[in-house]
Each structure stands twice: as C-alpha cells, then as structure tokens.
N, C-alpha and C positions, 0 to 999 in steps of 0.2 A: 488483868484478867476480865473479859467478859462474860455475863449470866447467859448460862443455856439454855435459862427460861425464854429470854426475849427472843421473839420471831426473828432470827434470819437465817438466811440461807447457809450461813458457811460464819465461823468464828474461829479465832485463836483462844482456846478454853485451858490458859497451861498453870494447872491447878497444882500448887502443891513443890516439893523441890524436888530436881531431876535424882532419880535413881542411878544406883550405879551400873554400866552397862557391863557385861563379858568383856570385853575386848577396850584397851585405851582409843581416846579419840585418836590418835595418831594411825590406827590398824584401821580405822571407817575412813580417815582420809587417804591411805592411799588406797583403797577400794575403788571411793568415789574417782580417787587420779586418774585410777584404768578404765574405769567406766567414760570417765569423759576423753579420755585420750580415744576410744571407742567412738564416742560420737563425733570424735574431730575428723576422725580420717573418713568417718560415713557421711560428714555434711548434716550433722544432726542438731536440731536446735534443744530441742527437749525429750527427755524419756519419760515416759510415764512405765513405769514395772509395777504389774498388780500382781503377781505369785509371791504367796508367803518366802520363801526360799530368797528370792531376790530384795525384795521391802526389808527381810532380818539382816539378810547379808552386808547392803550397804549400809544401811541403818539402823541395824540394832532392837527393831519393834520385831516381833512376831504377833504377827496378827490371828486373833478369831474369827472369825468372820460370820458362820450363822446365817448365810444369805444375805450379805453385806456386802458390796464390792467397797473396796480398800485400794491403796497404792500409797508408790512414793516418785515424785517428778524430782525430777534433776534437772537443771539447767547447769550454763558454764558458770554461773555463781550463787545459784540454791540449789537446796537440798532437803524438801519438804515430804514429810508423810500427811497422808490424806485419811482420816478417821471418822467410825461413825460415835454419832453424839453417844451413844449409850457405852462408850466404853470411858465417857467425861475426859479426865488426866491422863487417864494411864500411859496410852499412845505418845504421847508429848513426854513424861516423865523417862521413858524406856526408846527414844530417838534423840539419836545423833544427828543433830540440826532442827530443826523446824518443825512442826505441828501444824496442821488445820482438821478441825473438826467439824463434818457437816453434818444438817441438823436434818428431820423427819416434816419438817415444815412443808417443804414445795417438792415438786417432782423434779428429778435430776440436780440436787444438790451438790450431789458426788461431782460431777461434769462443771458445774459452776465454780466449784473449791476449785477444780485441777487448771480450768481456762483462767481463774483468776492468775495464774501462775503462768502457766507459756503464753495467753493468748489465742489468736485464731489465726491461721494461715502459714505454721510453722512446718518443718520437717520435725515428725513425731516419732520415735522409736520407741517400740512397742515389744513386746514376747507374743509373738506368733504361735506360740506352745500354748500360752493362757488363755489368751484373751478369745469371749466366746462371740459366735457372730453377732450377737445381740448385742453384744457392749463391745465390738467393733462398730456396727452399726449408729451404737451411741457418741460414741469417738469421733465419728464421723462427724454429724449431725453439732456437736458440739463444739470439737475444735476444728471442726471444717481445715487440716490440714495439707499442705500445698503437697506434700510425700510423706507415707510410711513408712517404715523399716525394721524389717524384723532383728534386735539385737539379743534374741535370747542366745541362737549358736556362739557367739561371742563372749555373753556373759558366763554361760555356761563356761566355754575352754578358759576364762578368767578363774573361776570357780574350783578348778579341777586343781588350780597351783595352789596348795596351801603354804599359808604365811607361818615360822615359828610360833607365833603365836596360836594361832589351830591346830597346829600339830602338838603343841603343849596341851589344849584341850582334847584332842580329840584321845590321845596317850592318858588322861584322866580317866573320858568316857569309857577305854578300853580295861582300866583298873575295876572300874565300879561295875562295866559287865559280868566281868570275872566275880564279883563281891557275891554278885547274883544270881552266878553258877553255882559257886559253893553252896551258898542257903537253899537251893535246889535240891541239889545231891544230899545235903541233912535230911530234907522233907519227904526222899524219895520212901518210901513202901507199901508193901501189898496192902492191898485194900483202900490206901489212900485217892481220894480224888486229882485228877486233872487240875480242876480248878485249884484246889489247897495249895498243891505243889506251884503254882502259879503263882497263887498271892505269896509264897513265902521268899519266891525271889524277886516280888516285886517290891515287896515293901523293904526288905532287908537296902534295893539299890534306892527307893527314895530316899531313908534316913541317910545313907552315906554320901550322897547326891546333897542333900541338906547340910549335911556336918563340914564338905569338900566346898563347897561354893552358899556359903549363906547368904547372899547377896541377889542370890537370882530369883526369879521366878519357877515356881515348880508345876510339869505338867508334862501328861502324855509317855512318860516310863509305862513299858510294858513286858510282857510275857506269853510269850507263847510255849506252853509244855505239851507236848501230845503223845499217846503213846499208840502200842497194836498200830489198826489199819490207819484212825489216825497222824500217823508220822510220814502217811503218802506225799501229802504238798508241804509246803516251807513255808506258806501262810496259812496254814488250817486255823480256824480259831480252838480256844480251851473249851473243853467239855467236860460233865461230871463222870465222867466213866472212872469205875473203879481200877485200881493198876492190878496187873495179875504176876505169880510168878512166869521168869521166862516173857515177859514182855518188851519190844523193843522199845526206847522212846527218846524221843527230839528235844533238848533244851536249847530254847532261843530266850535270849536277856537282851533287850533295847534297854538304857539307859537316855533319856534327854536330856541332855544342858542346853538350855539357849539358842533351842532349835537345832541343836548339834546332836547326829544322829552315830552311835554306836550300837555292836551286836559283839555276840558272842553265841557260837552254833554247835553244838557236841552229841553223837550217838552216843545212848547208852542202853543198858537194860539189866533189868531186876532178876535179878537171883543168880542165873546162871544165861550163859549165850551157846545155841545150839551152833555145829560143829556149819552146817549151812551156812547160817548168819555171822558167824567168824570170818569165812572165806571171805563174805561181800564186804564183811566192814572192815578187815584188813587191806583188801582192793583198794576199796574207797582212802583209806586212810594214807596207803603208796600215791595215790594219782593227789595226794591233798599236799602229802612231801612234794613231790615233784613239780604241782604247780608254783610251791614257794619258791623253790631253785631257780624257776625260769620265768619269775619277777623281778625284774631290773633295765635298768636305763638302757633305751635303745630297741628295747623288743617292742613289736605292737601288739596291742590285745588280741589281733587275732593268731599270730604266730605263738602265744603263751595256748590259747586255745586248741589250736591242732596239734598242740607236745601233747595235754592233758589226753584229747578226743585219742592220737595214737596209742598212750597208754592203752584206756581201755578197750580198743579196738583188737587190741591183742588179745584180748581177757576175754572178749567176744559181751563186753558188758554196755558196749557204750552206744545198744539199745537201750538201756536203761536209765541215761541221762536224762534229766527233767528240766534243765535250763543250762543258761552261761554260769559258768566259773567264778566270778566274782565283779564288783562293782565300786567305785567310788564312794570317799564319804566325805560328810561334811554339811551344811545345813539344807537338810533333807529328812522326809521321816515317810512313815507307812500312807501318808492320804498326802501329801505334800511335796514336792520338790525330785530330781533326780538328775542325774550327771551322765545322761545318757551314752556322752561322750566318752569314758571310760571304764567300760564294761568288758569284760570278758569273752564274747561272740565272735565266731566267726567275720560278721558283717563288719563288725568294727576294726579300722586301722592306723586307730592313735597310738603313736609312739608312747612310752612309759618316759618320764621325764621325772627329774630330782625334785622331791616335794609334793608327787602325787601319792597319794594315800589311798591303798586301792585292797576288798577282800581276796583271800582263796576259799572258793566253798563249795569243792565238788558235790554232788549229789546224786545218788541212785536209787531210786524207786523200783523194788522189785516187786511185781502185783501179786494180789491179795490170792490166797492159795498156793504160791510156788513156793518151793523152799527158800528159807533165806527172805520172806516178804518183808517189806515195809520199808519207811524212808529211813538211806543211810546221810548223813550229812556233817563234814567239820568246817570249820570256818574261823579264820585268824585275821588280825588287821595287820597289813605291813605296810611301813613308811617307805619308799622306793628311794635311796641314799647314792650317793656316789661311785659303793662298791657293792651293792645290790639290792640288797633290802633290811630290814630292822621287825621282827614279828613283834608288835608292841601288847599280843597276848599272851596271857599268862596261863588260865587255867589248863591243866592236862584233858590230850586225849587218847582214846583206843583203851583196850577192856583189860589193862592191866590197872587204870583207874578208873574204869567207868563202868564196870559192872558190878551195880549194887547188892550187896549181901546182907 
C-alpha cells in the first residue's frame, strides 16, 4: 500500500481487507462478460462508465461523488474503478477488481489515473447519457481517442434483464418497503405531522434494512408522505403540515440496498373517505388491477399503456393522468441512474421479456377544488415470469385497508 500523503498523481491506496460485496464475484463476472461482449461487436478497446448506476453495477462501488468525477474503465482484461483520494480505502474495499485512487495534487488527475489504463489513441465507450460536455471535452484532450461510442443504450437493455440473484434482492427490497408501509399506517393521525409520519417509516426500513443484510453499507432510504393538496405530484417533498380528518394522503417507502432501488406507493385517508374520492380511488385502483393483467411476456410497454390510457378513457378520467404507468428496477435511485428503456409510455416499445422487473403505478391527480381532489396513486413490483407476472408486493390496497380510523 502506498501513503497518500506523498505527491502523486494517481496511487493504488488498498487500505485495509476487502468487504464483503451484495452480490458473489461470479454475478460482477458475468456482468463484466456482457459488458465486454458489448465492446467486441462495437470494436471497442476501452469503457470508461462515470454514472453511479453503471460503476455499482459492474463493480460493486457506489460512489459519492460531491463534485468529484469518478469511473470505472474496463478493458478485455481490467476492471479498475477510478477514485477520489478523500474517500482513502473504501472504493477499493467495496470493488470487484481493481482500485486507483487520484490525488488533489496536480490538475487532471482523474484523466491521468484513467490514460494510465487504456492509453491514448483507443476506441473509448463512453455513456453519452452522463458524460457532460466539459469532461467530454476532457476525454478528449486526454485520451486523444481514435473513436467514441456511445454504450449506455446497450448497457442499459443489459440492465433491464435481471439475474436471480437481483431478483432475490430486489424481492427483499420489496419486503422491507412493505415494513415501512406498515409503521406508516401506525403513525397515521390527526394532528400529526407529514414529517413524523415519515421518519417513522423510514427508520422502522433502516433497522430492518440492518438486521436483513448486515454486511452492507447503509444510505439514502427514504420517504415520501404527503397529504391534502400535497399528494398532487409523486415526488413532492415532506412537509410539517398537520393531517386533518378526511384528509387524502400518499405513502411512498424507498428502501436502498446497495444501490438497489425499491418503492412501495398506496392512497390512503384519515378518518373517513368522501363518496367523490371513493369513486376516483376505486377507478384508479381497477386501471392499477388491469395494468397487472396485461404485464407479461411478449406485450410492449406501449401496448400495456394504451389498455390502462383505454380504461380511463372510458371513465372520461384519463385527463387526469400525470405520467407513465410504471418503470423498471434495479440499481437506480431518486438523483441517480434510470432504465429508460422500460417504462410504461406510449413512446416506448420494448417488448416485456422473462426477468424484467418492472412497476404498475397508475396515477390521477384530480385539481385542487374539484371534488374528489388530490393525488390518487397504487403501485406494486411484479417480476415478469414465463406465465405472466409474480406481484412480489405485499402490503394491501384500497379503503377497505387504507382508511385510517
């Protein structure tokens, strides 16, 4: 191990014995397989992937970053992440292969670390999704590359197939969203804050999050509770507003494991639900049945799309949709990473394939003043399986459980 005091540019700083990672080394090697079978057919000498999403993926770091650019370069025989000096060990402990950490010494350290590794004059594959013009411009300028190539779309449809192994986790993450449904619904009453009722299902999923995987690193579980007008968008943030009777309101549970992103999304409301908001959130709760049905192999996201959009079109509701139907999961979270590729929209027409992991999460925002106002929303995780789907959620919805008293 070398001191990080001494001036240089770039070191291998691997402090300490490696931690144990989520996933066995055998799940990062075939990662890396498809990743490189990816660069073979593109003619690609080296990737460098800066997106948290793809550096965890192949390799097991989730990075912080803080105004740090980061990465991991793959060649046909490395497999190095690229780290800033201030995070010392950790980077190295928490990757599958290799470490280099650059130091705050000279300008463009980061670029020195990564040419120590491909060189200059290569074919580079890059995420055209990430990388900003200024550190393309660096890219440039440093590994002076003979050709680019964008392999995020690639990565991505790589991404989308989960392995047993993530489907094992991600079926955990969907347990411990539910953990933090329930300690929700305990916390629910009038007068209580937004905020309260937040922290009490977020802490209930960190301890269990703890107790389920003690080996990992913990961060970034959250909660989103909102009630009244706030329950209009599906990322509002929490607020101190007190609950009132007769209040609509939105539980969202994120759970993180290891960069592994789960949700759990359910209407509810305190005391009693007027005859209005009955009607929309029984709607909503048929078009949330119906989207499950017509999730399975063979449909494309946009043909699951136009079933749900027919539903309420009938209904004369499907003014009132506020987004796509549902999204992919897997290592991805609120500020970081996305599978754009398998999304519930119109626009999109990827087939549903065996081992995609994908929500249903109709939504209707009825505006502030009409009867029946505010955000309705359910949402379930289903594994998409041979004979149609697997809902790996648990917690109950609709107001035979979800109207609190």
């Amino acid at each position: 191990m070398t001191n990080l005091s001494t001036r240089q540019d770039f070191l291998r700083f691997h402090n300490g014995e490696r931690a144990p990672l989520q996933f066995a080394p055998a799940e990062y090697d075939d990662r890396l397989a498809g990743l490189r079978a990816i660069m073979d057919k593109a003619g690609i000498d080296a990737c460098v992937l800066t997106s948290m999403h793809s550096v965890s993926y192949y390799a097991g770091f989730l990075y912080c970053a803080f105004g740090r650019p980061y990465a991991l370069v793959v060649t046909p025989t490395e497999h190095v992440t690229i780290s800033a000096g201030i995070d010392a060990g950790q980077p190295w402990r928490r990757t599958h292969g290799d470490n280099i950490t650059y130091t705050d010494w000279g300008r463009d350290n980061y670029w020195k670390a990564i040419r120590s590794i491909t060189g200059e004059g290569c074919v580079i594959g890059l995420e055209g999704d990430h990388l900003t013009l200024t550190r393309t411009d660096e890219l440039e300028a440093a590994l002076k590359p003979a050709k680019k190539v964008d392999v995020a779309p690639a990565c991505m449809t790589q991404r989308m197939l989960k392995s047993p192994a993530e489907i094992a986790l991600i079926r955990e993450g969907a347990r411990i969203a539910d953990v933090g449904g329930y300690a929700i619904k305990d916390a629910i009453k009038v007068g209580t804050r937004e905020i309260d009722v937040a922290m009490a299902g977020r802490d209930a999923m960190e301890l269990e999050i703890a107790k389920s995987f003690p080996d990992a690193e913990y961060r970034d579980t959250w909660v989103w509770f909102q009630s009244g007008l706030n329950t209009d968008g599906a990322h509002n943030p929490v607020t101190s507003r007190k609950l009132e009777h007769g209040d609509i309101l939105s539980l969202n549970t994120f759970p993180m494991i290891s960069g592994y992103y789960t949700a759990l999304e359910r209407t509810l409301f305190v005391g009693e639900v007027d005859d209005a908001s009955l009607k929309i959130w029984e709607a909503n709760i048929a078009a949330h049945e119906l989207g499950i049905s017509l999730l399975k192999a063979g449909s494309t996201c946009a043909q699951v799309t136009a079933g749900v959009n027919a539903f309420f079109e009938e209904r004369d509701l499907l003014q009132y949709r506020s987004f796509g139907y549902g999204h992919s999961f897997g290592v991805l979270s609120h500020y970081y990473g996305r599978e754009a590729g398998l999304e519930l929209r119109e626009d999109i027409d990827t087939e549903l394939q065996v081992g995609h992991v994908i929500s249903m999460e109709p939504m209707l925002t009825i505006p502030h003043g009409a009867p029946g106002a505010g955000g309705y929303r359910e949402h379930d995780i289903l594994v998409i399986t041979e004979d149609g789907n697997e809902n790996i959620t648990g917690y109950p919805y609709g107001p035979a459980f979800n109207v609190i008293r």
